[in-house]
N, C-alpha and C positions, 0 to 999 in steps of 0.2 A: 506350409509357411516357410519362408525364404528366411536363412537365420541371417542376424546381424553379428557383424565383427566393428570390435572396437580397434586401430590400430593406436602404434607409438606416439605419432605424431598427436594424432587428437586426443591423448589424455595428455600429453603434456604440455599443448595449449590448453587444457581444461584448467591444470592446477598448477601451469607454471612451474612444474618441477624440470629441474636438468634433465636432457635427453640420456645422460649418463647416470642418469641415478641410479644403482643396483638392483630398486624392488621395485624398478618399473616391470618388468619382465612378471614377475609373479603378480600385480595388480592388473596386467594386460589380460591375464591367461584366467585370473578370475572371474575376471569381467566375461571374455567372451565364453569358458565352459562351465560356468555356475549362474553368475549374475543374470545373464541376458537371456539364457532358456527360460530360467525361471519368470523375467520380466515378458517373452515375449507370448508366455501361456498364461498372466491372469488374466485374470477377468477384470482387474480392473485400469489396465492398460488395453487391453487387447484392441481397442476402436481408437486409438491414439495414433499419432504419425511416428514413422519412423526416425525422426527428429527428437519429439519428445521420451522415447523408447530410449533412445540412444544418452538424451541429458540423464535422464534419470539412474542409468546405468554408472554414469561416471559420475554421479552426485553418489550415489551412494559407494562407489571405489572411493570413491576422497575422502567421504567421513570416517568410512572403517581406518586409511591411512592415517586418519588425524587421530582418530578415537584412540590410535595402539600408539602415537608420538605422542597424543596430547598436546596438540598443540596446531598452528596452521588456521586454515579460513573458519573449519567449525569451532576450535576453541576461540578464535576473536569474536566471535559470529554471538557462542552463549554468553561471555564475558559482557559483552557491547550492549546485548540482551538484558542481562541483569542487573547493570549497572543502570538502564533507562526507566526499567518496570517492575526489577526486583525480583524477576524467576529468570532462568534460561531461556525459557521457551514461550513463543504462544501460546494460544488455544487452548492447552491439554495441562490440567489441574494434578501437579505431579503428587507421588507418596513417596515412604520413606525406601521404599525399592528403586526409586530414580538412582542413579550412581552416577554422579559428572566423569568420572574416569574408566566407565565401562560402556559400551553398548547400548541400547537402550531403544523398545520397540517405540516409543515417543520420539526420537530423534528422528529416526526409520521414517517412521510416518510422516514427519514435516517437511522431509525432505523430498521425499514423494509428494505431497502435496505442493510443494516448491515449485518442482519440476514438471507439472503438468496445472497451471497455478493461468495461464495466458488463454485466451481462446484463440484463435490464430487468425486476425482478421486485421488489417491497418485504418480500418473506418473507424477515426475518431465518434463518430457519430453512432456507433454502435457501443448498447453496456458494457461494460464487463465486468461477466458475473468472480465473486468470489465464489468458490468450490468448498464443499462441506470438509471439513477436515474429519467429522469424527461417521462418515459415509462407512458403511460397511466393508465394502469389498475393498477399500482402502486398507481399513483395520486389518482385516483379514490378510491382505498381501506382504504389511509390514511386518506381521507376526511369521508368514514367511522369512523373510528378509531374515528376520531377529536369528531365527534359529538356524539360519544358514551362514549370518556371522558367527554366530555363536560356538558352530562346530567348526569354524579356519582360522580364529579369533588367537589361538595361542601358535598360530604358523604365521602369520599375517609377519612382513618383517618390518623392523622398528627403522625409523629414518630420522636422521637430523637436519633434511631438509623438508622446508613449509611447503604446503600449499597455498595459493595466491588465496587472499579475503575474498574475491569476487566471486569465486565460483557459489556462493551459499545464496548470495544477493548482493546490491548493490551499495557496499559499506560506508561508503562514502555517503550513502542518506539518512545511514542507521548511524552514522556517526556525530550527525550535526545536534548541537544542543535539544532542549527540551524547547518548543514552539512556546514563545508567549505573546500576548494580546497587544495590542497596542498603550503606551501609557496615554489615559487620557487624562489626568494628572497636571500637567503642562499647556494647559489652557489657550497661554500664548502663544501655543504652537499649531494650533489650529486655524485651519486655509477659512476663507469668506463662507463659502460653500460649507462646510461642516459647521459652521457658527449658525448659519440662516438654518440649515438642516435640523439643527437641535434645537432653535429656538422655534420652531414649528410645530415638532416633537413634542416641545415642553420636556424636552431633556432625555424623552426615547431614545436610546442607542441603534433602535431600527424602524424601518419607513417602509409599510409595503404597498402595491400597487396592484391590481388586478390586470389593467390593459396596458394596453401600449400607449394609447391615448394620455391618460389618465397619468403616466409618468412623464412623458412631455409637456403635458400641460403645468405640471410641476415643475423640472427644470425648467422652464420659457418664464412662468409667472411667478415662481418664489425665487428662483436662486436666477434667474437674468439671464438664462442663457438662449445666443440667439438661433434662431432658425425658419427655414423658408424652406417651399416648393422646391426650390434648386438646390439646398443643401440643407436635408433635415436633420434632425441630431439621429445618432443609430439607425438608419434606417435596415439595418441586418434584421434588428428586434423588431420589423413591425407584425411581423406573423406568429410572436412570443409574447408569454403575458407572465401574472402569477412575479413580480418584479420584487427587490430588496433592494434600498439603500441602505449602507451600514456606514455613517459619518463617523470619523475616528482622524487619531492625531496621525496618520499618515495619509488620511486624505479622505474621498468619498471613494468608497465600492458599491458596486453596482453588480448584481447578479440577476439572472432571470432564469423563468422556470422552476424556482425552488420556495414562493412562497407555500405552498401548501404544504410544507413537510417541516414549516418551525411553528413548535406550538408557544406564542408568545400572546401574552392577554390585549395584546395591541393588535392582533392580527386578525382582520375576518375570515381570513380565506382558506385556516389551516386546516386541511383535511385529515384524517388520522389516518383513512383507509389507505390514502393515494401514498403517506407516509412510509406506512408497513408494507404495501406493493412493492414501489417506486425508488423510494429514500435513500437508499444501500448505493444506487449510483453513483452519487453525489462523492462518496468513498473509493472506488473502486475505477473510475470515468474519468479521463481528464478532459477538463472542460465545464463540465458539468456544476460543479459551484467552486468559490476561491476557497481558499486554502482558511486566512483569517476569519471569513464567515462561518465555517464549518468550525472552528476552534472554538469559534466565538458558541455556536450554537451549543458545541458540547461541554465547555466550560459552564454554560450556563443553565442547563439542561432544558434545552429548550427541543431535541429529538428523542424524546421518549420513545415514541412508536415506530421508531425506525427499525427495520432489524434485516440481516441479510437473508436470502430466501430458501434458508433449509430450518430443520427441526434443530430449534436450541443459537437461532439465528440475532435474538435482540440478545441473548445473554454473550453469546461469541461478541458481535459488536462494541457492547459495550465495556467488556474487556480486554477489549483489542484493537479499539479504532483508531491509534495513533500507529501502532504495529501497518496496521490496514493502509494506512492513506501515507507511511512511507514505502509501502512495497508495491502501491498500486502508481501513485503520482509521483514518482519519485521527478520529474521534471519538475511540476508546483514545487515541491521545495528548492528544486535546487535555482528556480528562478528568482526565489525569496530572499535566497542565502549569498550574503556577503562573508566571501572567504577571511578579506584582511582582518575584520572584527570578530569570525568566528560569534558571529548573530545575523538576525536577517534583519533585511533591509525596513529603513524608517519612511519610507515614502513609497505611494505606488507610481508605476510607467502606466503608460497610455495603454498599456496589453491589458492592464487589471480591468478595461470595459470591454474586453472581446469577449 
C-alpha cells in the first residue's frame, strides 16, 4: 500500500491557519507518522478513496488542535450544537465521563463519520444513504484514534490561532434559526388557491393524490387552472404518482412520490412498509421532498415508521432529523433563508414545484 502524506499547504487550507503558525510543523508530522498509518490500516477506511483517507486525517489533526486551545471550528461546531438541541453532539447519548475540555472517543467517532458521511456520486437522482454512526469497526477505530491522542495529548502545542468553522461542516446552516411552520393564523394572507384548497379539505392541512391524472384533474376542476395538449401543467410528473398538496400561508406546495410515507388519517395510500424501506430519503436526498413538508410531517408526527436503514435507525432519526436534514440538504435550507431577517422566506418561488 502506497502511503499518503499530508503537506503544509493542504492543512492550512484545511483550517485556515497562517502558513506561519509554529505547530504547523508538529501537526504535519503527526498526521503523516502517526495519523495516517494508523487510518490507512483500518478496517474501517481501508475500501475508501484516498480523498476521504486524507479528509478524515486532517479532521481529526484539527479537533486534537482545537481540543488542546479549546477553542476554533470544533468548539463553535459543539457550542452551536448545544445551543440548538441541548447536547454537544449528535447521535451518541453522552455520560458523566464526557469531558468538553478533554478528548473524547465520541468526538473521534463523529468526526469520522463526518468525513466519510458522502457517497461519492453527483446523480441527484441517486439516495443518499446516512452511515450508521454506532457501526462497529467505526467504534473500534475511534477507540484507536482515542488512545493515540491520548498518549501526544500533553505534547500536542497550544495555539492562539483558530481554526476555520468550516472544516467540521457547513456552519453557516447549522447556524440559521430553529425552522418553523408556516403561520396559518393570518387568514388574509392566504393566495385563492389555498382558500379553494382548504375549503375542499374541510380544513385538512394536506391533499393527496395517488396519479398523476387524478392531481390534474384537481388543479384544472377545483382551483382553475388551465391546461391543454400543447401545454399541460407538470408534465415532468407524468410518470410520478403518490402526490401531496400542502396549502399554507406561503402558498401551495406540491410534492411527489412521498404519499406513502405520511401516515395521516386522510390518507389512503400510506404504506408503512414502503415508509420503513424508503422514507430516510426524503432526509438525506435533495429533491426528494420540501423542506416545509418534511417539518410539517415531523412536527406533527405524521412519520412514525420512517427510520434510516441500520439497527437503531428510527431511534437515531428521530433524535436527530433536524441535525440530518441540515447536514444532508444544506442547499433546501439555504434556498429558504433570507439573510437580511435572519428567518426564511414567507412565500414560495416557482422552484418549490420542481
Amino acid at each position: 500500500m502506497k502511503r499518503q502524506f499530508i503537506y503544509k499547504k493542504k492543512w492550512t487550507e484545511f483550517t485556515d491557519l497562517p502558513a506561519s503558525a509554529p505547530e504547523n510543523d508538529w501537526y504535519i508530522s503527526f498526521i503523516n507518522n502517526q495519523l495516517m498509518p494508523l487510518i490507512q490500516n483500518s478496517e474501517f477506511l481501508k475500501e475508501t478513496s484516498s480523498s476521504v483517507k486524507e479528509e478524515t486525517a486532517l479532521s481529526l489533526a484539527a479537533y486534537l488542535h482545537d481540543a488542546v486551545a479549546q477553542s476554533g471550528g470544533w468548539k463553535r461546531f459543539t457550542d452551536r450544537h448545544q445551543a440548538l438541541y441541548g447536547r454537544p453532539l449528535p447521535f451518541y447519548h453522552l455520560t458523566e465521563t464526557y469531558l468538553p475540555d478533554e478528548i473524547n472517543r465520541e468526538d473521534i467517532a463523529l468526526i469520522c463519520w463526518l468525513s466519510g458521511k458522502y457517497t461519492e456520486t453527483d446523480d441527484f437522482n441517486t439516495p443518499t444513504p446516512c452511515p450508521d454512526p454506532f457501526q462497529p469497526q467505526l467504534l473500534e477505530f475511534s477507540q484507536q484514534v482515542y488512545e493515540l491522542m491520548d498518549s501526544v495529548f500533553e505534547e500536542a502545542p497550544f495555539s492562539d490561532e483558530e481554526t476555520i468553522s468550516d472544516w467540521v461542516m457547513w456552519m453557516e446552516i447549522l447556524e440559521m434559526p430553529p425552522f418553523s411552520l408556516p403561520n396559518m393564523k393570518q387568514e388574509t394572507d392566504l393566495t385563492e388557491d389555498v382558500r379553494r384548497c382548504l375549503e375542499y379539505s374541510g380544513g385538512h392541512p394536506l391533499l393527496f393524490f395517488e396519479t398523476y391524472h387524478e392531481l390534474i384533474r384537481f388543479l384544472t376542476d377545483v382551483l382553475g387552472w388551465s391546461s391543454s395538449p400543447y401545454e399541460p401543467i407538470f408534465p415532468e410528473w407524468r410518470n410520478k404518482s403518490h402526490f401531496i398538496i400542502y396549502p399554507n400561508s406561503k402558498g401551495l406546495l406540491l410534492a411527489d412520490s412521498v404519499a406513502w410515507y405520511f401516515c395521516d388519517p386522510k390518507n389512503p395510500y400510506y404504506d408503512a412498509k414502503k415508509a420503513r424501506e424508503e422514507g430516510w430519503r426524503m432526509f438525506t436526498t435533495l429533491f426528494s421532498c420540501p423542506i416545509d413538508l418534511l417539518y410539517y410531517g415531523m412536527f406533527n408526527g405524521l412519520l412514525p415508521d420512517v427510520e434510516l436503514p441500520f439497527p437503531k435507525g428510527k431511534e437515531t432519526l428521530q433524535e436527530n432529523w433536524d441535525f440530518i436534514m441540515r447536514l444532508f440538504l444544506p442547499d433546501a435550507f439555504y434556498d429558504e433563508y433570507d439573510e437580511s431577517t435572519n428567518s426564511y422566506c414567507d412565500t414560495y418561488s416557482d422552484d418549490e414545484y420542481e
